[in-house]
C-alpha positions in Angstrom: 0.0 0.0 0.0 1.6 3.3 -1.0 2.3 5.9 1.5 0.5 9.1 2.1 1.7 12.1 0.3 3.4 14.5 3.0 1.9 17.7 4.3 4.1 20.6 2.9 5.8 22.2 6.0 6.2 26.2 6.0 8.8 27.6 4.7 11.4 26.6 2.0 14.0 25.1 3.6 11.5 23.1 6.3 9.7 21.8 2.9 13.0 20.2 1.9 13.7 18.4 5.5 10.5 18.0 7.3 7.4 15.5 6.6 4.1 14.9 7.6 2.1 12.1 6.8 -0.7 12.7 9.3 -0.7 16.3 10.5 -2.6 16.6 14.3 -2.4 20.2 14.8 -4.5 19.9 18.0 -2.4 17.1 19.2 -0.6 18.5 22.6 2.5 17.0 21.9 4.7 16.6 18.4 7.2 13.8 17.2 10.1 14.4 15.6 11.3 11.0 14.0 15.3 10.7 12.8 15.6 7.6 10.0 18.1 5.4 10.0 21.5 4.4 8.1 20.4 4.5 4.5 16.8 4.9 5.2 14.3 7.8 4.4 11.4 9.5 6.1 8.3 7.0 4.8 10.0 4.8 7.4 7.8 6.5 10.0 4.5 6.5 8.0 3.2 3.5 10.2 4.2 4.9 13.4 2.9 8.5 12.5 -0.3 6.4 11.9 -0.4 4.7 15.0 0.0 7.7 16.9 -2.4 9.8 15.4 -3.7 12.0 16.1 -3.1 12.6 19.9 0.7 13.2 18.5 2.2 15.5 16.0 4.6 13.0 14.3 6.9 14.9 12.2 10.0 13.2 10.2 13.5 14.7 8.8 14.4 14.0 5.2 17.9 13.3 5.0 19.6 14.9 1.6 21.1 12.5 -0.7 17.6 10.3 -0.4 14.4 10.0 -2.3 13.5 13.5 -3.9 16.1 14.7 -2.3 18.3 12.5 -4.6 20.5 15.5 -5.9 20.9 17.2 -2.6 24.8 15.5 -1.8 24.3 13.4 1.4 25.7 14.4 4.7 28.4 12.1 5.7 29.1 14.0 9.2 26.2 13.1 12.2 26.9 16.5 13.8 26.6 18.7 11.0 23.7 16.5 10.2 22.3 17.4 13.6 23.0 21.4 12.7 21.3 21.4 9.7 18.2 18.7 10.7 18.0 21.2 13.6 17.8 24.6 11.6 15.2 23.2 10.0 13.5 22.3 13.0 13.7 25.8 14.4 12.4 27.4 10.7 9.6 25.0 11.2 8.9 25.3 14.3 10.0 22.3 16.3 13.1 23.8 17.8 12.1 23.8 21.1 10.0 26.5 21.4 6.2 26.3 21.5 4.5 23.1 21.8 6.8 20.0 23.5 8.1 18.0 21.3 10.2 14.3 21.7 12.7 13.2 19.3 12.7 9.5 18.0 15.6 7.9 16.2 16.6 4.8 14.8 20.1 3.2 14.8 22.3 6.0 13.1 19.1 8.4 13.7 19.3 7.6 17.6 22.7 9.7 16.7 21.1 12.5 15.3 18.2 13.0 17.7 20.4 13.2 20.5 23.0 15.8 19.1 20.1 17.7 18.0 18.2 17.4 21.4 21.6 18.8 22.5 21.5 21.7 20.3 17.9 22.6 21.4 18.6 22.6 25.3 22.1 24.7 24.6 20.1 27.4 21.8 17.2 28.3 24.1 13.4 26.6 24.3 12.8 24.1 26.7 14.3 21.1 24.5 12.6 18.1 24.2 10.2 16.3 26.4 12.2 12.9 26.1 14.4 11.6 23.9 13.8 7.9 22.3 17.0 5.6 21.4 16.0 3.1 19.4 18.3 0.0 18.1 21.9 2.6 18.8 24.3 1.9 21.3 25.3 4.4 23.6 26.8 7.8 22.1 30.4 6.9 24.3 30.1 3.6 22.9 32.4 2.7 20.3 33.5 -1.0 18.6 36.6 -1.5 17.1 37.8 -0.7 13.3 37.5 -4.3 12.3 33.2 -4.2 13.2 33.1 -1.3 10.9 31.7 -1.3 7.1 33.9 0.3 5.1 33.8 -0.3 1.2 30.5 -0.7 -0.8 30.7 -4.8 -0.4 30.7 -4.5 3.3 27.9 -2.3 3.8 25.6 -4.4 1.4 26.7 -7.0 3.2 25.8 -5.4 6.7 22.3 -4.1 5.3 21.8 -7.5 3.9 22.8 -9.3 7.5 20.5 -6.6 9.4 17.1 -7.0 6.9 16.3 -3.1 7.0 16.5 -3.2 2.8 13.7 -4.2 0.5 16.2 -7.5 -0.8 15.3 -6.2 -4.6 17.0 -2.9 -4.3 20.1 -5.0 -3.0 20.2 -7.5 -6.4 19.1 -4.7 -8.3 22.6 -3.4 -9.6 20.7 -0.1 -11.1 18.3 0.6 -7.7 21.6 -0.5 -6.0 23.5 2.4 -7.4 20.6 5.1 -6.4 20.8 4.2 -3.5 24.8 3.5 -2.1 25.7 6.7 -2.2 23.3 8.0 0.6 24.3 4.6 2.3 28.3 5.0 2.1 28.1 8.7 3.6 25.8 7.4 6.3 27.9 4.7 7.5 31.2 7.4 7.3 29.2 9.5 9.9 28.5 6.9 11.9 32.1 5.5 11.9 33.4 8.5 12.3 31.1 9.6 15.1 32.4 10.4 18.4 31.1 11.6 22.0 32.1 12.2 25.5 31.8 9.7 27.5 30.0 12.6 29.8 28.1 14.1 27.0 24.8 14.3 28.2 21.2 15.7 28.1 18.5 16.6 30.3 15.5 15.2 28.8 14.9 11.6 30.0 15.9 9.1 27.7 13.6 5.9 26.4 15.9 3.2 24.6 14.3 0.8 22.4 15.8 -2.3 21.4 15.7 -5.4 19.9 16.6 -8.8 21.9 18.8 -10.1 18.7 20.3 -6.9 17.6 23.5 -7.8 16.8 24.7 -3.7 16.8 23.8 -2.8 20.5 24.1 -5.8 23.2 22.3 -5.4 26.3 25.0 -3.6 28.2 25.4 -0.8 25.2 21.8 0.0 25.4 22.0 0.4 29.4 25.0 2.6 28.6 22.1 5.4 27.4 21.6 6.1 31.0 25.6 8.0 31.2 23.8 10.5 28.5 20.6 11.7 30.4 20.2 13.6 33.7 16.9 12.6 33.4 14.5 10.2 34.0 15.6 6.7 32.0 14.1 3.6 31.0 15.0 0.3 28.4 12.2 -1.5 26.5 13.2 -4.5 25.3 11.6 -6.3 22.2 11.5 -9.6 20.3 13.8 -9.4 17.0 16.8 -7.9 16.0 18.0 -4.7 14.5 15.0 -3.6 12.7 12.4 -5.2 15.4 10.1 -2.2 14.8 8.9 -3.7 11.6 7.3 -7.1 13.0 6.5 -4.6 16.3 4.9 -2.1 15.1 2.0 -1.8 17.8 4.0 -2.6 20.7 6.7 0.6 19.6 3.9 2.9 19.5 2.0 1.7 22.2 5.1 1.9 24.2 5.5 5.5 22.6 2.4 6.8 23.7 2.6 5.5 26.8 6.3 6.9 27.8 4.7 10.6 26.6 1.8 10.2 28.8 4.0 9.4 31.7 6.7 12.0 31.2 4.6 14.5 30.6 2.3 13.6 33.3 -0.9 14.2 31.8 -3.5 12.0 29.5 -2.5 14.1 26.5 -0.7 11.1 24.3 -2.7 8.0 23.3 -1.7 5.4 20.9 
């Protein structure tokens, strides 16, 4: 079933990064979704379904992806964060206004937490919670040797973890579309590197996956180094992209971590 066009957001440069699948202006609360590695912002339709419309869920577009094919891809996580997070702030969703919670997946767990780091140091309240989903901890780091690095490797990785439609991967003409959004996201991730004090002060909600073989147990309790807030780890059946066979249980889980943080009824799944 195809995916629902995206609501236009405001202003030029937000229309390049920011989508909406299922706009809930009166929601209390917005969701800002980070993709993954390789991936792209129709990721989140289901989850911005499932939340609807008692939360705003809003997704970045990565450059280098999709219709932003011919926009070069960002091969740096920070300035990825810096520029994800102007757009937030032209759009919005900077921290000012109506709370907000970021959401990201594996590389976008990255992301979310340097931007939620940029909106608590450039004013607004930052966001209500932070959720880490399928990412080690940001102090975290394997060795060389459990890094991707040339175009077999990371085809091979994608292919391992499942996250791909397995047609793109055999396709050698989809394949090429596609690997140079994937080689500049695993360079930001490799080359990626925080504190091992870095931290925020929105609580922090780590999502994981009991068979993920990129964030054992102890890397996802490492998450609670990075918050001076409240913390919690959910736990679910599969492996690196468990969100796909758990889709109700994520946003269940979603809903139900707002509701508590914020202390009030305002998100339901």
């Amino acid at each position: 079933m195809p995916f629902p066009n995206p609501a236009p957001a405001s202003s030029p440069v937000s229309q390049q990064w920011i989508r909406r699948y299922h706009p809930a202006p009166d929601a209390q609360v917005g969701l800002v979704c980070f993709p993954h590695a390789g991936g792209s912002a129709p990721y989140y339709a289901p989850l911005s379904a499932a939340l609807a419309p008692s939360v705003d869920v809003t997704v970045v577009q990565y450059p280098g992806r999709q219709e932003r094919h011919q926009a070069p891809p960002v091969d740096d996580v920070h300035e990825l964060a810096r520029q994800s997070h102007e757009a937030l702030v032209e759009a919005g969703l900077g921290g000012a206004g109506r709370p907000v919670a970021l959401f990201g997946h594996s590389m976008g767990a990255l992301v979310a937490f340097e931007v939620a780091r940029l909106m608590e140091r450039h004013g607004g309240s930052g966001p209500v919670a932070l959720f880490a989903s399928g990412r080690r901890a940001p102090g975290r780091v394997r060795t060389e040797a459990d890094v991707p690095r040339d175009d077999a490797s990371i085809v091979a990785d994608i292919r391992s973890l499942g996250g791909t439609d397995s047609r793109i991967l055999a396709d050698p003409e989809l394949l090429g579309m596609v690997l140079p959004a994937l080689r500049s996201d695993y360079r930001a991730v490799a080359s990626y590197r925080a504190d091992a004090d870095a931290r925020i002060g929105a609580p922090v909600v780590v999502l994981v996956g009991d068979a993920d073989p990129h964030t054992t147990r102890e890397e996802a309790h490492a998450w609670h180094g990075h918050t001076a807030g409240a913390f919690e780890v959910h736990t679910f059946s599969g492996g690196h992209f468990y969100l796909e066979g758990q889709k109700e249980a994520v946003s269940t889980t979603v809903a139900q971590a707002l509701r508590r943080l914020r202390g009030d009824g305002a998100a339901g799944a």
